[in-house]
PDBQT receptor file of N, H, CA, C and O in Angstrom, charges set to zero:
ATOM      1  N   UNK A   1     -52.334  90.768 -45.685  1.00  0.00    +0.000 N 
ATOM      2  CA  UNK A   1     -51.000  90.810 -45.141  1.00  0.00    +0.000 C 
ATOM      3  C   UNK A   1     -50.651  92.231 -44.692  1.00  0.00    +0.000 C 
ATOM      4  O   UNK A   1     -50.061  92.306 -43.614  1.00  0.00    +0.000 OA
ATOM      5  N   UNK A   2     -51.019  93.801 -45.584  1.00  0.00    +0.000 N 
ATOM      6  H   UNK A   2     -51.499  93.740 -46.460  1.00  0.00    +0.000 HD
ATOM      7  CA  UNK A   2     -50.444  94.353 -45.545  1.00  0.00    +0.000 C 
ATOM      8  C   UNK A   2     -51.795  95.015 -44.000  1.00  0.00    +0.000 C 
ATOM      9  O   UNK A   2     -51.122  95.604 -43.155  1.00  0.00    +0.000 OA
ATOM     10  N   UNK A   3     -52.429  95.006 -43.837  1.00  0.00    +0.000 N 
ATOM     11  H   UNK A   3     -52.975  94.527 -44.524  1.00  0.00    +0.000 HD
ATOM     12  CA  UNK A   3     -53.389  94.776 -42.580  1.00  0.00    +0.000 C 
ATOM     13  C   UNK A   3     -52.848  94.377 -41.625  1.00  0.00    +0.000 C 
ATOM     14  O   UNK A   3     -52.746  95.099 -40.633  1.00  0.00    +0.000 OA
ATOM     15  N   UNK A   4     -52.350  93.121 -41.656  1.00  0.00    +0.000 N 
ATOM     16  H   UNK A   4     -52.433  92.534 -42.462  1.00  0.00    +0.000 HD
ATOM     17  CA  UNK A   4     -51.483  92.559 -39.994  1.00  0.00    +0.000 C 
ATOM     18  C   UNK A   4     -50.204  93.248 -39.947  1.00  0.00    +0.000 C 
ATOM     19  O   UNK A   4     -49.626  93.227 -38.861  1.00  0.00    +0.000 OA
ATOM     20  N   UNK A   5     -49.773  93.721 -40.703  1.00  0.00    +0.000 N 
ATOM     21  H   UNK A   5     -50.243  93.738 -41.586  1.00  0.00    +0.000 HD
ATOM     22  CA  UNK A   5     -48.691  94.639 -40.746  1.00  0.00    +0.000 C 
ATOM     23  C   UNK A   5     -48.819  96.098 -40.151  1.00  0.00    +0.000 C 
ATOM     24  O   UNK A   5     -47.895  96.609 -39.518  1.00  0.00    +0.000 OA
ATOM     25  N   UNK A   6     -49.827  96.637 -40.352  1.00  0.00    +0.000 N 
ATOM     26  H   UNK A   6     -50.578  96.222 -40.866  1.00  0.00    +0.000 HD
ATOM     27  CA  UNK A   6     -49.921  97.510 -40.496  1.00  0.00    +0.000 C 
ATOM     28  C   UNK A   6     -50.693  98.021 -38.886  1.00  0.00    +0.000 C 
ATOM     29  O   UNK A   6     -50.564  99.135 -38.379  1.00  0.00    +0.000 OA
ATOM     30  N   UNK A   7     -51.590  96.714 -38.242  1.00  0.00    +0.000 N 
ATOM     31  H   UNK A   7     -51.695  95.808 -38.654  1.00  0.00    +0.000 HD
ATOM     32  CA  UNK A   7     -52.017  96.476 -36.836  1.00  0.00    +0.000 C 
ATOM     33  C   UNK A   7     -50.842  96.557 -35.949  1.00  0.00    +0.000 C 
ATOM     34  O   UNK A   7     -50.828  97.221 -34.912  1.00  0.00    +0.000 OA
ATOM     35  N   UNK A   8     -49.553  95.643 -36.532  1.00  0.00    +0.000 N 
ATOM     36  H   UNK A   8     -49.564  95.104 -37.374  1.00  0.00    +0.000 HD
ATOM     37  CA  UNK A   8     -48.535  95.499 -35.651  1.00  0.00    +0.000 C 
ATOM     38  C   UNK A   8     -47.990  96.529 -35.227  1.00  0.00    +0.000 C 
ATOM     39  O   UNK A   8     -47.737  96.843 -34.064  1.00  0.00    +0.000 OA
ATOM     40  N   UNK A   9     -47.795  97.089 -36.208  1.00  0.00    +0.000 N 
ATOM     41  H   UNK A   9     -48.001  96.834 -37.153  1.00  0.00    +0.000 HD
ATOM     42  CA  UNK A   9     -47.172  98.575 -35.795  1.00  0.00    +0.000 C 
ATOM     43  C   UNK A   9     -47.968  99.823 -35.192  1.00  0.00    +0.000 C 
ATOM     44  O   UNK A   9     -47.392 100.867 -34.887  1.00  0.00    +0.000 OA
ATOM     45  N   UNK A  10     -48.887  99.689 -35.096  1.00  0.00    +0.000 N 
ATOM     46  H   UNK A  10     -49.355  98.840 -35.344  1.00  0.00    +0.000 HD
ATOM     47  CA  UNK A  10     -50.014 100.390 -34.539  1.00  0.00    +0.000 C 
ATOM     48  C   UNK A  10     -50.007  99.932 -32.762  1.00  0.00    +0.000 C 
ATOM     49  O   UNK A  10     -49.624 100.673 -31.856  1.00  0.00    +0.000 OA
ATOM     50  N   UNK A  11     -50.434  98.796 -32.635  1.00  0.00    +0.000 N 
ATOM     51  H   UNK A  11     -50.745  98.194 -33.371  1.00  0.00    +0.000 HD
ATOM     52  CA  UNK A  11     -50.293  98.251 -31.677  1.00  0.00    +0.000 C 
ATOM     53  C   UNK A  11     -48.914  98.322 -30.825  1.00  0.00    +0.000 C 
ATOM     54  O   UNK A  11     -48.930  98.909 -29.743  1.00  0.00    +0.000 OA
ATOM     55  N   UNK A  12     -47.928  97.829 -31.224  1.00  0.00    +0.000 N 
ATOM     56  H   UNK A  12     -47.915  97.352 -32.103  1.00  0.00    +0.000 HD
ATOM     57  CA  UNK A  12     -46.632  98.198 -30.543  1.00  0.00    +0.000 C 
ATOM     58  C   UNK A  12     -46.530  99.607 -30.665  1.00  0.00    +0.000 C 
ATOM     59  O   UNK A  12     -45.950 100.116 -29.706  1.00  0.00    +0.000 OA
ATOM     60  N   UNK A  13     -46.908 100.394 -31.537  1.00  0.00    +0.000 N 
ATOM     61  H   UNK A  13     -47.379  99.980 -32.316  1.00  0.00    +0.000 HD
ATOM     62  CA  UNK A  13     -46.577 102.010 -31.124  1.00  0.00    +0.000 C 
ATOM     63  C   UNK A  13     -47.486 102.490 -29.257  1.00  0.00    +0.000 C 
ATOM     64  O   UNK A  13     -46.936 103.209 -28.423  1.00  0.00    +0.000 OA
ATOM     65  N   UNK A  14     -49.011 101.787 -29.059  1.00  0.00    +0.000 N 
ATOM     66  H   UNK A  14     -49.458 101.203 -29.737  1.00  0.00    +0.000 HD
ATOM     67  CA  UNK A  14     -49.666 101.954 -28.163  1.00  0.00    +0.000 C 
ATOM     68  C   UNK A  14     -48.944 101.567 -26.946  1.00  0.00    +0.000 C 
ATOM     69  O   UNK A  14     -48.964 102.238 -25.914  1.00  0.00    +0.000 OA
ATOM     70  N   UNK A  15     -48.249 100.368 -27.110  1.00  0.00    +0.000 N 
ATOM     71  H   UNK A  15     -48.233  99.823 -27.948  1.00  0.00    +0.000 HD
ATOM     72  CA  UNK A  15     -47.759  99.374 -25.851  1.00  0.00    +0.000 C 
ATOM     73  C   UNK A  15     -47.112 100.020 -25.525  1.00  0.00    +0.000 C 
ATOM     74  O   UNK A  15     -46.918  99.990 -24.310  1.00  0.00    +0.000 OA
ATOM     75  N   UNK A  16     -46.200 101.214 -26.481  1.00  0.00    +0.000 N 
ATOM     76  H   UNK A  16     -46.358 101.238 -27.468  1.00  0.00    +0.000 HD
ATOM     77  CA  UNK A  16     -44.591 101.740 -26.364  1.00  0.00    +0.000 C 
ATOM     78  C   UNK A  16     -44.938 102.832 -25.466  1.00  0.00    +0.000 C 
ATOM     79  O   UNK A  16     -44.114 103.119 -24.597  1.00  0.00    +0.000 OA
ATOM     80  N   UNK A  17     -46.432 103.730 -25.565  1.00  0.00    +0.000 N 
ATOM     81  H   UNK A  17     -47.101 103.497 -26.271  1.00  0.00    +0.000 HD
ATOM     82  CA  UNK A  17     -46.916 104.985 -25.266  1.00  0.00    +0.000 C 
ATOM     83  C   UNK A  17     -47.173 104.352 -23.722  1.00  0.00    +0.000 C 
ATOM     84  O   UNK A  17     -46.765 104.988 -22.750  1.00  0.00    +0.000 OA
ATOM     85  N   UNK A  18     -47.745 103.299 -23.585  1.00  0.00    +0.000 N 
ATOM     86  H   UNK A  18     -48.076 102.783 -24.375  1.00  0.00    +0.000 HD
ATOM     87  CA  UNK A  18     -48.719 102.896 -22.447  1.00  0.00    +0.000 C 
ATOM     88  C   UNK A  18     -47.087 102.896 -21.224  1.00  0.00    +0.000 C 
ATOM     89  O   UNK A  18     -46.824 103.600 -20.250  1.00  0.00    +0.000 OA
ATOM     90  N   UNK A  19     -46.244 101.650 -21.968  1.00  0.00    +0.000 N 
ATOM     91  H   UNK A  19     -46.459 101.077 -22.760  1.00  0.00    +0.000 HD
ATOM     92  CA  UNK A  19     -45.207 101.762 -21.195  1.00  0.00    +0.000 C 
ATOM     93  C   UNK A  19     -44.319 103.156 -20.858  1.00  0.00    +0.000 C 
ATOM     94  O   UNK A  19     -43.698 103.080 -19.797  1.00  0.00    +0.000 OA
ATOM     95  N   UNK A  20     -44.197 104.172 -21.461  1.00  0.00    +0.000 N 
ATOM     96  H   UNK A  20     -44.702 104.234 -22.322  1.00  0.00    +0.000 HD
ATOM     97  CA  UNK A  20     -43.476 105.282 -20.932  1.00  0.00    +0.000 C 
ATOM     98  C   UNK A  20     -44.342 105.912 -20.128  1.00  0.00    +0.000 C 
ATOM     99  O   UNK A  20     -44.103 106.672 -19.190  1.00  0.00    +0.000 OA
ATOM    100  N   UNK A  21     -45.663 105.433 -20.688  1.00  0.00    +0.000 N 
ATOM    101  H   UNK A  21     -45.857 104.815 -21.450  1.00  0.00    +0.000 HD
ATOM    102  CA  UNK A  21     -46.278 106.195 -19.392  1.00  0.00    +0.000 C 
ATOM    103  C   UNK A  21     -46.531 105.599 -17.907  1.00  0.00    +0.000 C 
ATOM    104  O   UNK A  21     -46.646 106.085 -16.782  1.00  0.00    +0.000 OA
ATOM    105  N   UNK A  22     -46.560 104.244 -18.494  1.00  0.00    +0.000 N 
ATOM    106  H   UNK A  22     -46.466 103.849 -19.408  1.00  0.00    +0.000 HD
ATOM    107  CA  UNK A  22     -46.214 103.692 -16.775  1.00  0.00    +0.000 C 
ATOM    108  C   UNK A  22     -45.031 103.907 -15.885  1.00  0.00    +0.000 C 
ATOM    109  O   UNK A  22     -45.084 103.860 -14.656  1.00  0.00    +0.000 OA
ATOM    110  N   UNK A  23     -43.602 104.228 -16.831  1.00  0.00    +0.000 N 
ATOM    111  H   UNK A  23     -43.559 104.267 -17.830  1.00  0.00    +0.000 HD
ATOM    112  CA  UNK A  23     -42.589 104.062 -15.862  1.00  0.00    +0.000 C 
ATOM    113  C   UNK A  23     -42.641 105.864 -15.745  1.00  0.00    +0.000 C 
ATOM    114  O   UNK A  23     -42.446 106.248 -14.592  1.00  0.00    +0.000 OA
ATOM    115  N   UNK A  24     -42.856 106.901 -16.695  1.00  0.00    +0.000 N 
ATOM    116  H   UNK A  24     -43.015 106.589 -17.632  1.00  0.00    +0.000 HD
ATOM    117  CA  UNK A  24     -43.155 108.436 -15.374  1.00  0.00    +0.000 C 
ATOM    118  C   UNK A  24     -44.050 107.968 -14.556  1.00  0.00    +0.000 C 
ATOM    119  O   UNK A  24     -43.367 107.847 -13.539  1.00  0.00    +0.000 OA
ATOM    120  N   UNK A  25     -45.199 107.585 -14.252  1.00  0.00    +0.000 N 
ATOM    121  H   UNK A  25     -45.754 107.684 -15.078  1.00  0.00    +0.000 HD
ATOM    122  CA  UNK A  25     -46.354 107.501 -13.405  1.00  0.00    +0.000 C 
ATOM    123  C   UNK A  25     -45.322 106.521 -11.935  1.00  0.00    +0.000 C 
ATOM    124  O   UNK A  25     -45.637 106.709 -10.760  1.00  0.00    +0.000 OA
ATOM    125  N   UNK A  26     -44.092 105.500 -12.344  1.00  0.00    +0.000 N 
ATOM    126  H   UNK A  26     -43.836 105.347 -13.299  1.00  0.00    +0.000 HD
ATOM    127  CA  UNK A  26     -43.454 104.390 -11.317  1.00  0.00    +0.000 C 
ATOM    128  C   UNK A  26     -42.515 105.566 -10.912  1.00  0.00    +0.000 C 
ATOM    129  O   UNK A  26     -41.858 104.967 -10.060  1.00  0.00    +0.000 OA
ATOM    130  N   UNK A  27     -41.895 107.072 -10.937  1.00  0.00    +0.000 N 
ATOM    131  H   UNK A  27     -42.428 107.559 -11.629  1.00  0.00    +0.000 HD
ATOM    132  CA  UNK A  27     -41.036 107.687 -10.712  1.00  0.00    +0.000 C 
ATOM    133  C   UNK A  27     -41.045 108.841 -10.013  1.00  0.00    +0.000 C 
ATOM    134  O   UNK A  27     -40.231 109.762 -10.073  1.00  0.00    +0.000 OA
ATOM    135  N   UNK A  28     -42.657 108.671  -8.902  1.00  0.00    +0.000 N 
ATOM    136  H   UNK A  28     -43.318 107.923  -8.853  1.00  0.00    +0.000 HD
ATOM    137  CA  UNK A  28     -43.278 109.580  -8.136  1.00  0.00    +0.000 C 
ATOM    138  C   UNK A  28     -42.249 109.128  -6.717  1.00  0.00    +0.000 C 
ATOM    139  O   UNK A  28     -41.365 108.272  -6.690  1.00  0.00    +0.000 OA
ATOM    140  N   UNK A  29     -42.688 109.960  -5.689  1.00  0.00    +0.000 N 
ATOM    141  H   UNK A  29     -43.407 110.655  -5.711  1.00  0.00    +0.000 HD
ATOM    142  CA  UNK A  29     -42.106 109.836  -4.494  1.00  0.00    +0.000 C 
ATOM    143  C   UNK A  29     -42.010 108.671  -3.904  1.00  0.00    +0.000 C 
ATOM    144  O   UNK A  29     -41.016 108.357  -3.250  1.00  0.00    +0.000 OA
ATOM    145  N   UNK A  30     -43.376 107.649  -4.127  1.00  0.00    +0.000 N 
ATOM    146  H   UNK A  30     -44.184 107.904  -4.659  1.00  0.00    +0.000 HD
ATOM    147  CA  UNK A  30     -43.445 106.447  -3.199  1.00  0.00    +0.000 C 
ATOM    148  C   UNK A  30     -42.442 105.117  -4.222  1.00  0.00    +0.000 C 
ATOM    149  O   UNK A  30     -41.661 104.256  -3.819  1.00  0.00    +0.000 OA
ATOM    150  N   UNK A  31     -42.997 105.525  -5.907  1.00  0.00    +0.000 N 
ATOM    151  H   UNK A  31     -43.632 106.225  -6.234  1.00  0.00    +0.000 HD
ATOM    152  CA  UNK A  31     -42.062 104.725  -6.565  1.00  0.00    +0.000 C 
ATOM    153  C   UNK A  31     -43.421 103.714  -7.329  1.00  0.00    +0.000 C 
ATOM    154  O   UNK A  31     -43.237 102.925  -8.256  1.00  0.00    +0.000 OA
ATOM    155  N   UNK A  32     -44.488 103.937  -6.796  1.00  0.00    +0.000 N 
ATOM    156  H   UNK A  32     -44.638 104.578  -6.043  1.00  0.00    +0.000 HD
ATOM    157  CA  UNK A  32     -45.000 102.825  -7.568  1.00  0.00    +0.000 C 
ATOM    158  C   UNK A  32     -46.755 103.875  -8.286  1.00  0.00    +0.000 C 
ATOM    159  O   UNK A  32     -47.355 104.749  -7.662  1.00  0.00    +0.000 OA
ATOM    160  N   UNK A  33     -47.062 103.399  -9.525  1.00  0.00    +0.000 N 
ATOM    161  H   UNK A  33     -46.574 102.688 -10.033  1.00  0.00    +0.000 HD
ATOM    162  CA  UNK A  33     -48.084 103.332 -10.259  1.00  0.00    +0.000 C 
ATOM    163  C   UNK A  33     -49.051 103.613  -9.156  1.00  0.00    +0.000 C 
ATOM    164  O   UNK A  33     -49.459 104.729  -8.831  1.00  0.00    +0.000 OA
ATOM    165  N   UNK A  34     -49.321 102.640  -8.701  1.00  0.00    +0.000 N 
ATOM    166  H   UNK A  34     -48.990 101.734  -8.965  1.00  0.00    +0.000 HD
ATOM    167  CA  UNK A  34     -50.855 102.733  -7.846  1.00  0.00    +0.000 C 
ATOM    168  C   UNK A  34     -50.994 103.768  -6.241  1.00  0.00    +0.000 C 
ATOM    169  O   UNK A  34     -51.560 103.536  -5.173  1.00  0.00    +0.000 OA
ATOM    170  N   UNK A  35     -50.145 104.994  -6.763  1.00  0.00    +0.000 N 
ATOM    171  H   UNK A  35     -49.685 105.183  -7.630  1.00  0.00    +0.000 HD
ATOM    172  CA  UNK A  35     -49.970 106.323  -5.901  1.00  0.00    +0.000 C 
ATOM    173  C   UNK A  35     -51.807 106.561  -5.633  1.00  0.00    +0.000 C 
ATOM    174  O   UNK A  35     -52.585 106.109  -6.473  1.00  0.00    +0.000 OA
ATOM    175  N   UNK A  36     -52.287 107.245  -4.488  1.00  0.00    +0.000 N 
ATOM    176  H   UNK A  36     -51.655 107.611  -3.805  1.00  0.00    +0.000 HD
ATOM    177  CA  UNK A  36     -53.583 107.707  -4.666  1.00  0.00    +0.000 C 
ATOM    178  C   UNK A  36     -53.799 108.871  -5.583  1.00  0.00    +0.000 C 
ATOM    179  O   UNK A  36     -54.945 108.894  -6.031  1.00  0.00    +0.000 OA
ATOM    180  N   UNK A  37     -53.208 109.611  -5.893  1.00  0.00    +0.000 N 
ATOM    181  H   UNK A  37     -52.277 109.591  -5.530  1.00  0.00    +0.000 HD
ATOM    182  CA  UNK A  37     -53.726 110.717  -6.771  1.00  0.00    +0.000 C 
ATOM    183  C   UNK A  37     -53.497 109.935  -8.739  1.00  0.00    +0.000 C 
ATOM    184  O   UNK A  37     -54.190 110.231  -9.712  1.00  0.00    +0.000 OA
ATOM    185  N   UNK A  38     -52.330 108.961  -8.693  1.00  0.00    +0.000 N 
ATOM    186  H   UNK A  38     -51.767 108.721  -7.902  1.00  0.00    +0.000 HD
ATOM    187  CA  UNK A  38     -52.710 108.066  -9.948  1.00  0.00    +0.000 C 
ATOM    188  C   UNK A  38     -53.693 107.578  -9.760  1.00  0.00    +0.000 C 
ATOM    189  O   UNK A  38     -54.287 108.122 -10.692  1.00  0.00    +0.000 OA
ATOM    190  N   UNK A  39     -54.640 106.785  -9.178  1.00  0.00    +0.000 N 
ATOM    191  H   UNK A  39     -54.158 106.344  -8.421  1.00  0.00    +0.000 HD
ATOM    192  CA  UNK A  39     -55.675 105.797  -9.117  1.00  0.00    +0.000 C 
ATOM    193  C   UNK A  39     -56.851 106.911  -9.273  1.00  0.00    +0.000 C 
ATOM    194  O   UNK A  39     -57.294 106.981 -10.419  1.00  0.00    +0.000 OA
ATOM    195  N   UNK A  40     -57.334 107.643  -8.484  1.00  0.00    +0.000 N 
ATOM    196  H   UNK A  40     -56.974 107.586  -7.553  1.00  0.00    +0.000 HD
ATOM    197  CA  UNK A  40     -57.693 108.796  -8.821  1.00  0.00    +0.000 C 
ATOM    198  C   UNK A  40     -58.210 108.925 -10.434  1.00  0.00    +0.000 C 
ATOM    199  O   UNK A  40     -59.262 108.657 -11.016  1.00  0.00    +0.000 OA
ATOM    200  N   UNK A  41     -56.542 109.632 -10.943  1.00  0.00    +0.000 N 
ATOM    201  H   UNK A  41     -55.688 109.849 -10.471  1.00  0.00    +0.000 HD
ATOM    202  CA  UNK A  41     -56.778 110.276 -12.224  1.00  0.00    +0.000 C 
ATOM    203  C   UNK A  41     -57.490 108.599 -13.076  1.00  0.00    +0.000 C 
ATOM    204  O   UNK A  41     -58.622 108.576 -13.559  1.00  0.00    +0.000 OA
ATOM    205  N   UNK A  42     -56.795 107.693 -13.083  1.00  0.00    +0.000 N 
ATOM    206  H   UNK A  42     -55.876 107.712 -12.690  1.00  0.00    +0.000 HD
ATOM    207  CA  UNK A  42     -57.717 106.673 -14.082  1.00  0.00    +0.000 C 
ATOM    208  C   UNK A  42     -58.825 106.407 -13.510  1.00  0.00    +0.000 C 
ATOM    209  O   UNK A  42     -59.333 105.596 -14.285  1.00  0.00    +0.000 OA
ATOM    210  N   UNK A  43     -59.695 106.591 -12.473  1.00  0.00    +0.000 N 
ATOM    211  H   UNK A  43     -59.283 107.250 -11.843  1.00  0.00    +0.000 HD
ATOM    212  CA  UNK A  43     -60.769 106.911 -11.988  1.00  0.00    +0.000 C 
ATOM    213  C   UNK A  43     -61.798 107.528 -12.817  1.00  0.00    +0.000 C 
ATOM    214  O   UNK A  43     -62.759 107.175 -13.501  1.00  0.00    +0.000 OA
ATOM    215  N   UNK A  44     -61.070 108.826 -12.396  1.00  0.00    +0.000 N 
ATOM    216  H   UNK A  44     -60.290 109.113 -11.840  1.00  0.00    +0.000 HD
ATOM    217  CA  UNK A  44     -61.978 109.674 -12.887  1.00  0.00    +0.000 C 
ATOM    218  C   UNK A  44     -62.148 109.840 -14.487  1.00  0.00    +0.000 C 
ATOM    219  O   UNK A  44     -63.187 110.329 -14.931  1.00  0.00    +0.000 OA
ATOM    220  N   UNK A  45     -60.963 109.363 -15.454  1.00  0.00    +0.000 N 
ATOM    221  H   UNK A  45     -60.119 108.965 -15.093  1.00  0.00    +0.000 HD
ATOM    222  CA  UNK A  45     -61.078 109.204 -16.587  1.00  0.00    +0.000 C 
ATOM    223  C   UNK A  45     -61.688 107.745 -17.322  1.00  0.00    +0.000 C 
ATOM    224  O   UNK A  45     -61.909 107.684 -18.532  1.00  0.00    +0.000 OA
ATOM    225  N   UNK A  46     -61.862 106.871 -16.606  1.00  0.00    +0.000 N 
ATOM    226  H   UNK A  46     -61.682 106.920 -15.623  1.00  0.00    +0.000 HD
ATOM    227  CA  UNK A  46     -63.081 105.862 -16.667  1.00  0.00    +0.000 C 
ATOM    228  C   UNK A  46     -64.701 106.531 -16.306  1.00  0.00    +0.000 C 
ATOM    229  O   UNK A  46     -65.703 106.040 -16.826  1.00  0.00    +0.000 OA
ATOM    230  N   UNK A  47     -64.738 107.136 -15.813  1.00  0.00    +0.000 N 
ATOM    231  H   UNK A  47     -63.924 107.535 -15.390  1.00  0.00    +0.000 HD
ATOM    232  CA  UNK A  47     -65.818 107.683 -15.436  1.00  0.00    +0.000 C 
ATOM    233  C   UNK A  47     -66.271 108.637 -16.509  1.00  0.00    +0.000 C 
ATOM    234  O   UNK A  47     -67.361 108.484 -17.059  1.00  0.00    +0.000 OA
ATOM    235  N   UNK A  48     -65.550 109.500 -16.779  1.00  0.00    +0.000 N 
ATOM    236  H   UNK A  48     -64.664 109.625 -16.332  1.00  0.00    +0.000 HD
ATOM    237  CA  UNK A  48     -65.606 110.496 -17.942  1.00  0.00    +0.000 C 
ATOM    238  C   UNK A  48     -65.935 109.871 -19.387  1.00  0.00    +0.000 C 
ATOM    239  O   UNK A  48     -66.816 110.202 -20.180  1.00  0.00    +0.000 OA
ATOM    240  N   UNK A  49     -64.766 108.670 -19.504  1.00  0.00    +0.000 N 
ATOM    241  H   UNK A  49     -64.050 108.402 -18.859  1.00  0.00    +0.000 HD
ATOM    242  CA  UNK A  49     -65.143 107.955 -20.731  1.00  0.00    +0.000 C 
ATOM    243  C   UNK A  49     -66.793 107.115 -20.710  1.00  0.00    +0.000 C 
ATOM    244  O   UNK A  49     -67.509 106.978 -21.702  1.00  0.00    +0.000 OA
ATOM    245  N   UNK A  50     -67.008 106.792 -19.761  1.00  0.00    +0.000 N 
ATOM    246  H   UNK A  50     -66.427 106.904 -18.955  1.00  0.00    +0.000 HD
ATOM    247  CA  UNK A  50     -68.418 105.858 -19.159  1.00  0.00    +0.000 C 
ATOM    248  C   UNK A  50     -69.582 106.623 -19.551  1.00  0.00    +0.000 C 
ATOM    249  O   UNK A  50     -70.577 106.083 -20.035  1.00  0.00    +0.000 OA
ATOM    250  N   UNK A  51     -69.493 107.728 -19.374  1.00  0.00    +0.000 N 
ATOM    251  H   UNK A  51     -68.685 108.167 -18.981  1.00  0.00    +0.000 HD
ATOM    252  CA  UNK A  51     -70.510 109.391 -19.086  1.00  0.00    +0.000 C 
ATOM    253  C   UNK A  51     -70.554 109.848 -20.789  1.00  0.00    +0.000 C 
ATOM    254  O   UNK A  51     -71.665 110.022 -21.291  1.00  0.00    +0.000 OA
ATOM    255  N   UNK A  52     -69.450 110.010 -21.543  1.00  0.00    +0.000 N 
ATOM    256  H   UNK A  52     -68.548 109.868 -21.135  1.00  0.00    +0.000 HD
ATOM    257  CA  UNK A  52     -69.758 109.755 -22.850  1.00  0.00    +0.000 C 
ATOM    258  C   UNK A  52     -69.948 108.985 -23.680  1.00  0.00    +0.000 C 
ATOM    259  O   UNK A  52     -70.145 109.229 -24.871  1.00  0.00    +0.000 OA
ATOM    260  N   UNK A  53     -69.917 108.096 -23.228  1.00  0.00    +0.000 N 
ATOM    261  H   UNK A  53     -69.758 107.898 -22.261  1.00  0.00    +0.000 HD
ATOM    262  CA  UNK A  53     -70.238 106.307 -24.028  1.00  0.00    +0.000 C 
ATOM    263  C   UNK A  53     -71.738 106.757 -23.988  1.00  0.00    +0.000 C 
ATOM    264  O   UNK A  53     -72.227 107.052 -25.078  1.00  0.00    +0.000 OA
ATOM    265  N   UNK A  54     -72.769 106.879 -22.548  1.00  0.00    +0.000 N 
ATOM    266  H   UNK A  54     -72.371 106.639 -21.662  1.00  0.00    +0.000 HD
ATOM    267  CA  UNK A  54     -74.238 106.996 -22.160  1.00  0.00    +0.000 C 
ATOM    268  C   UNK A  54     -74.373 108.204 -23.285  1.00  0.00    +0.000 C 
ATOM    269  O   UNK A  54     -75.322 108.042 -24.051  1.00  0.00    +0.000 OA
ATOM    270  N   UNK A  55     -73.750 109.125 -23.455  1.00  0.00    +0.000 N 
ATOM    271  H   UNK A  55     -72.978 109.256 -22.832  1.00  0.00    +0.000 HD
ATOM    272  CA  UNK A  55     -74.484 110.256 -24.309  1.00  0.00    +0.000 C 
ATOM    273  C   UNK A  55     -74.421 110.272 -25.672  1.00  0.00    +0.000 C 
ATOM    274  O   UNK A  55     -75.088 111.006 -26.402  1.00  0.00    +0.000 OA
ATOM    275  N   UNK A  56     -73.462 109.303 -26.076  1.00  0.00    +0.000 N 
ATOM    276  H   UNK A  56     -72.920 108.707 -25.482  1.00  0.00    +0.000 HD
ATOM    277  CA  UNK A  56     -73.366 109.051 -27.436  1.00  0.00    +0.000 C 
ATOM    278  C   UNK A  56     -74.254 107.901 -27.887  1.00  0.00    +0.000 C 
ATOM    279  O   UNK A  56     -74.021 106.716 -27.648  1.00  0.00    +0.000 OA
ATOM    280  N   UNK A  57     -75.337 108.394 -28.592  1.00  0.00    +0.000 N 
ATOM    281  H   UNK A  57     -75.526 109.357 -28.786  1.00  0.00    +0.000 HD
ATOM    282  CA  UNK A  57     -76.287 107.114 -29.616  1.00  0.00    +0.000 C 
ATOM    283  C   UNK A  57     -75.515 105.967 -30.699  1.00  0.00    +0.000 C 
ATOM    284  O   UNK A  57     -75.147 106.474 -31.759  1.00  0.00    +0.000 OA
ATOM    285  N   UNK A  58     -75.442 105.576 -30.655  1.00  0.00    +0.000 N 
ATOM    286  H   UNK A  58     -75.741 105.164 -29.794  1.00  0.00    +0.000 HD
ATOM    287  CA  UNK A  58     -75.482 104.314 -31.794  1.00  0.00    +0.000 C 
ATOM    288  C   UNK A  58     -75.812 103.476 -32.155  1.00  0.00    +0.000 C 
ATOM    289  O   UNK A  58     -75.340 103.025 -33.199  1.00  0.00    +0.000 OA
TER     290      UNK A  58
């Protein structure tokens, strides 16, 4: 119990982070998320994360 409890709040703390960061990222000039220099940055930070996934053994 004290596990699903303890996920929940973990989880809604992420959703809470993900969402403030979507609505600065919706409050650029054009107004929306999928700006080219946003698409870009999660680009290139998929890529980065991808590149250390390959160098890390497990």
């Amino acid at each position: 119990m004290w596990a699903t409890l303890f996920l929940a709040v973990g989880a809604g703390a992420i959703f809470q982070v993900v969402w403030q960061i979507g609505r600065l990222m919706g409050n650029g000039d054009d107004g929306t998320i999928f700006a080219p220099l946003n698409v870009a940055g999660v680009v290139a930070g998929m890529l980065v994360m991808y590149a250390t996934g390959l160098l890390v053994t497990g």
